[in-house]
C-alpha positions in Angstrom: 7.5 120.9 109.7 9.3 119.7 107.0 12.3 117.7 107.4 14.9 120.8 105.3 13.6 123.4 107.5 14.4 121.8 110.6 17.6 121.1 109.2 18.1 124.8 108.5 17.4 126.1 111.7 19.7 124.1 114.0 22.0 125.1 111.7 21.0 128.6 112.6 21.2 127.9 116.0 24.7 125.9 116.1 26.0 128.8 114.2 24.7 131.5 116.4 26.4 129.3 119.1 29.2 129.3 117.9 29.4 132.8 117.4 28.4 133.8 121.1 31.3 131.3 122.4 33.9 133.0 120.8 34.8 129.9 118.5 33.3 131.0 114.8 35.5 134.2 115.2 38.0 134.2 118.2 40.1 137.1 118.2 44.3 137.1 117.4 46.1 137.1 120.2 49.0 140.1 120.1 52.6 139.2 121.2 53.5 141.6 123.9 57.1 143.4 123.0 59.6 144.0 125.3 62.2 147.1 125.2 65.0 148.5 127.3 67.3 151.6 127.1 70.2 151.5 124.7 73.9 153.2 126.2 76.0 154.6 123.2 78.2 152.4 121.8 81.8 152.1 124.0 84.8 153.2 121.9 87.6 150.7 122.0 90.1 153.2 122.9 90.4 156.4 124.5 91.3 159.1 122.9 95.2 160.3 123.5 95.2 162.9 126.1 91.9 162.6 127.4 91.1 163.2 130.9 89.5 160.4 132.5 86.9 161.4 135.6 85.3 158.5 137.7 81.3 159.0 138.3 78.7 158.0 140.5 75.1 157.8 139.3 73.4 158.3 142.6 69.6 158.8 143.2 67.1 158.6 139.9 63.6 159.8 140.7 60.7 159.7 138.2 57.2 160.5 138.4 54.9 157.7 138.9 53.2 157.8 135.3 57.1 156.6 134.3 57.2 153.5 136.0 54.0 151.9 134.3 55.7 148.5 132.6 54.2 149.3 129.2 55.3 152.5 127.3 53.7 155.2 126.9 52.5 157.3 124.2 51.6 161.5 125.2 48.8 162.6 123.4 48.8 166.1 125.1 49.4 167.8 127.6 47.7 166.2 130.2 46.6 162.4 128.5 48.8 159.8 128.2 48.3 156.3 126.6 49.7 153.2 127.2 50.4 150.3 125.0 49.3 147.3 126.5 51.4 145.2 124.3 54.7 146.8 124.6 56.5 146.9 128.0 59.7 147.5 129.3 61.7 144.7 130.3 62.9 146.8 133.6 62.0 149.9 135.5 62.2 152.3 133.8 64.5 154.7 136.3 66.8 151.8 137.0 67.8 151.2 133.0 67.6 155.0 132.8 70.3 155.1 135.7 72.3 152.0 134.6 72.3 153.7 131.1 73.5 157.3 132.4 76.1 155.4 133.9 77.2 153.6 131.2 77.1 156.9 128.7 79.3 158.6 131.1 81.6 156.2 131.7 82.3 156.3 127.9 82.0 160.5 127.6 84.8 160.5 130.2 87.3 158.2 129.3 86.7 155.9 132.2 86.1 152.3 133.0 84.5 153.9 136.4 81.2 154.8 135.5 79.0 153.3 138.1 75.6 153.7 139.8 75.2 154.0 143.7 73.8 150.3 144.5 76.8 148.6 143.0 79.8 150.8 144.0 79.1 152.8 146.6 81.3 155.8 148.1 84.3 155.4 145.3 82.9 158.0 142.8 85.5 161.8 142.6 81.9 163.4 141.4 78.1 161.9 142.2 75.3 162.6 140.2 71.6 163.0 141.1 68.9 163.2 138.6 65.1 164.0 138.8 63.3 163.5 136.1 60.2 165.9 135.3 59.0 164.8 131.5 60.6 161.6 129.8 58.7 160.2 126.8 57.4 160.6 123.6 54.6 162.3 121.5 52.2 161.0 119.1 54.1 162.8 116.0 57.8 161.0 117.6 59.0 163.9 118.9 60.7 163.1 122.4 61.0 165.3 125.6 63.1 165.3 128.6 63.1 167.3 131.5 65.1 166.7 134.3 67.0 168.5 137.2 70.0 167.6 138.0 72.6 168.3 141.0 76.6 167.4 141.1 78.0 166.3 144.6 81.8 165.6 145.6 82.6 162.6 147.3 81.5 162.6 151.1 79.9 166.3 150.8 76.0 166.9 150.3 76.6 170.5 149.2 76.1 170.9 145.6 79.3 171.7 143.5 77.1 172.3 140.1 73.5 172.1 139.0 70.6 172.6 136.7 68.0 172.1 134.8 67.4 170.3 131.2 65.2 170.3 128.7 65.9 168.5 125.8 63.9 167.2 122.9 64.4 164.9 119.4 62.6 164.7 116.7 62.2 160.9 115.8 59.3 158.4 114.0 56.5 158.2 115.0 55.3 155.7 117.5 52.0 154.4 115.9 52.3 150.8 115.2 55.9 151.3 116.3 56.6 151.2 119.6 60.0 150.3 119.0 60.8 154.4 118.0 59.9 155.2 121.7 62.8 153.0 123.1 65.1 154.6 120.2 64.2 158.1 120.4 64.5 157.9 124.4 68.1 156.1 124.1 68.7 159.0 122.3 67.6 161.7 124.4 69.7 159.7 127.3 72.6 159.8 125.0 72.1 163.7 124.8 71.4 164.1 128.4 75.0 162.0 129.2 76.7 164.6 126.8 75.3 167.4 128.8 76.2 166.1 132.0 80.2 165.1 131.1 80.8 168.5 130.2 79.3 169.8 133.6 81.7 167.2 135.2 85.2 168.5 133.2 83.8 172.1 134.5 83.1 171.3 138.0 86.0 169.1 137.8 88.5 172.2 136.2 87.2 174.8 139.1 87.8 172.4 141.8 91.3 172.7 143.8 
């Protein structure tokens, strides 16, 4: 054999060594992401004349699909898909609770707004919430579906309740997973809104 050839082959075969130990061509390692819920921003003053209601955030319940750690992505209506290197930083139905109660602490004009595990029995109205549909398309449009139930203070009977169903148009989520967290702050934010004006109502028809 002559001495080039020899010299070509364990080239070959350092090469194809190489390759099969993942050194030649070792894949790039993706930074996982990390996201949480956003509340609306708190306005530095009341306004003059506003009635102020305290709230309790009681009980959040989600189906188990919503407390994977990484978002989620629906792709119809029965697939989901989860991105691996996105996650939330928290349960999802805890920041979803924490958030409610920080929305409608705002929406009513109170410092009071508080959930269940950190001050219990001092809320005038408790909310419960169980969620049904919370997340996001493959086109960015969001969906939330939730009942909902409003209690008095000390009482299990119901003083107001419903169903929701909202949904927001936002970007889409491929290569973006950051427009999941933004469009479901948002759908939150609208989900607070409806909720405060069930709490002046059930709040006006009380003696």
């Amino acid at each position: 054999m002559r001495p080039t050839g020899y010299v070509q082959q364990l080239g070959l075969i350092c090469g194809l060594g190489l390759l099969l130990s993942g050194c030649l061509f070792r894949p790039t390692r993706v930074p996982t992401r990390l996201f949480i819920l956003a509340p609306i921003p708190v306005p530095e003053h009341a306004p003059a004349g506003a009635p102020q209601s305290s709230v309790e955030v009681g009980f959040v319940k989600m189906p188990a699909y919503l407390l994977r750690d990484p978002l989620i992505v629906r792709k119809s209506a029965n697939e989901i898909k989860c991105l691996e290197d996105a996650l939330w930083a928290e349960r999802l139905d805890q920041s979803f609770r924490q958030v409610l109660a920080d929305n409608l602490s705002a929406m009513l004009g109170s410092n009071q707004g508080y959930t269940s595990a950190s001050e219990p029995d001092r809320g005038m109205v408790r909310v419960s919430v169980e969620v049904k549909q919370f997340d996001v398309d493959t086109q960015g449009r969001g969906t939330l579906i939730a009942w909902w139930h409003l209690t008095a203070p000390g009482s299990d009977k119901p003083v107001k309740g419903g169903q929701t169903r909202l949904s927001r148009a936002g970007p889409s989520p491929r290569g973006n997973p950051q427009a999941i967290a933004t469009t479901l702050s948002a759908l939150t934010a609208d989900f607070s809104q409806e909720l405060a004006q069930a709490i002046h109502q059930s709040a006006a028809t009380r003696p």
